[in-house]
C-alpha positions in Angstrom: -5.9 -19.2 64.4 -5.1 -18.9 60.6 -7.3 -20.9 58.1 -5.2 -21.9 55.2 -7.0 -22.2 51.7 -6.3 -25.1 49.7 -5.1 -23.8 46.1 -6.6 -26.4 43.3 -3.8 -28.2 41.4 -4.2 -28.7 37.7 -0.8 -30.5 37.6 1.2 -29.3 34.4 -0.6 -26.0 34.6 0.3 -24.9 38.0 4.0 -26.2 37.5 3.7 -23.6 33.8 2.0 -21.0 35.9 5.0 -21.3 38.8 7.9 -21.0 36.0 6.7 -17.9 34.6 6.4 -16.5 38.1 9.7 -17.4 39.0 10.8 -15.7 35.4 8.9 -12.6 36.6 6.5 -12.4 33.2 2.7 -13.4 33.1 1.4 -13.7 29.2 -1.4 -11.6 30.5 1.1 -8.6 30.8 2.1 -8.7 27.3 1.4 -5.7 25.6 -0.2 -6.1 21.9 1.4 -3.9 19.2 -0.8 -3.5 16.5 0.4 -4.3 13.2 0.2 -1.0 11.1 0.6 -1.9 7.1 2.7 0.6 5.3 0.8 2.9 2.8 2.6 2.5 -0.6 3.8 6.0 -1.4 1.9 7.2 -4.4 5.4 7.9 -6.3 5.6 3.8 -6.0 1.7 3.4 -7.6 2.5 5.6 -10.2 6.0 5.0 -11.0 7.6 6.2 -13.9 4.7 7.5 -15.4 5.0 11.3 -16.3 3.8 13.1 -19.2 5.4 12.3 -22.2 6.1 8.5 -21.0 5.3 5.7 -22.9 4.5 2.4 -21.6 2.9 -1.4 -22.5 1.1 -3.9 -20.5 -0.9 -6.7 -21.3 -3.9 -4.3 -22.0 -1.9 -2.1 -25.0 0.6 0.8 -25.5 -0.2 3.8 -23.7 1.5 7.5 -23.9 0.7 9.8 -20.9 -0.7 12.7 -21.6 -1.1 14.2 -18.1 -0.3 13.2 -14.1 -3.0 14.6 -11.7 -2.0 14.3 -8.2 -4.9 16.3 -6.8 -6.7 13.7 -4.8 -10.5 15.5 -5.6 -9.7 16.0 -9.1 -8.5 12.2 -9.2 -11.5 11.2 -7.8 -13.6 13.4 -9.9 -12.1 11.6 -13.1 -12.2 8.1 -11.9 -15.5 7.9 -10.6 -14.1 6.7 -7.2 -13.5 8.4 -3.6 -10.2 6.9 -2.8 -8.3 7.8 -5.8 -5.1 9.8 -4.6 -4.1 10.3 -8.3 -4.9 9.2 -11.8 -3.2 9.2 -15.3 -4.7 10.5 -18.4 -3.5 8.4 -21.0 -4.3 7.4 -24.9 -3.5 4.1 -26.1 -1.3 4.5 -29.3 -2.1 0.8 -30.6 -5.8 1.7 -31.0 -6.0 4.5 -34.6 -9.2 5.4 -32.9 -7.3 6.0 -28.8 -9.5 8.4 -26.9 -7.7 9.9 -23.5 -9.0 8.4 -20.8 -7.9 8.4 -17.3 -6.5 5.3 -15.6 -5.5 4.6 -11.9 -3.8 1.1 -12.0 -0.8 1.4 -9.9 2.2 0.5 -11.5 3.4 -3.2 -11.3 5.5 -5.5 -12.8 3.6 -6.4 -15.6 4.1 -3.2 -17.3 7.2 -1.6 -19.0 8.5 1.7 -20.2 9.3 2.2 -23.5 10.2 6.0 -23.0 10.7 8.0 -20.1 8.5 10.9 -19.6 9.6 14.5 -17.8 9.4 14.9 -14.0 6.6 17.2 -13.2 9.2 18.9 -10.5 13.2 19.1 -11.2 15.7 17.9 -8.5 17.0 20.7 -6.6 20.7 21.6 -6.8 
């Protein structure tokens, strides 16, 4: 003789539960894709500052002096372990402008007033 086990109800829950099985998808089974967030690419940080550039912000007028994409050597100069580059700059407002190295990345507060020389030439 066969027993038969009574299944609880939990009315609108079951009738749910019954759909999705009928569909043939259970939430359960649904895979998770992490979200990865894109890197910006350190051409976008640094943007159109290469040596010989001149650009102004809110902060003053700065000329760009040099372009040091060596990550240790960035972080060497800005006191910081995740610096991926940095910008020597001198600020041409200031008579008494020291270089100093920056590594704001490059947003729309700030605006070139001369264009500066690739470090590397496009190739034919």
């Amino acid at each position: 003789m066969t027993r038969q086990v009574v299944q609880p109800s939990a009315g609108i829950i079951d009738d749910i539960e019954r759909e999705d099985d009928s569909k043939g998808y259970e939430p359960e089974d649904a895979v998770t894709v992490p979200r990865i967030v894109p890197v910006p690419a350190v051409v976008d940080e640094i943007g159109p500052r290469y040596p010989g550039a001149i650009y102004q912000n809110t902060t003053g007028r700065y000329e760009v002096l040099a372009l040091i994409t060596d990550p240790a050597e960035a972080a060497r100069l800005l006191r910081r372990n995740s610096a991926r580059w940095a910008v020597i700059v001198r600020d041409t407002l200031r008579p008494d402008g020291q270089p100093h190295a920056v590594g704001m990345v490059w947003t729309n507060e700030d605006y070139l007033l001369r264009p500066g020389k690739p470090p590397y030439a496009a190739a034919a």
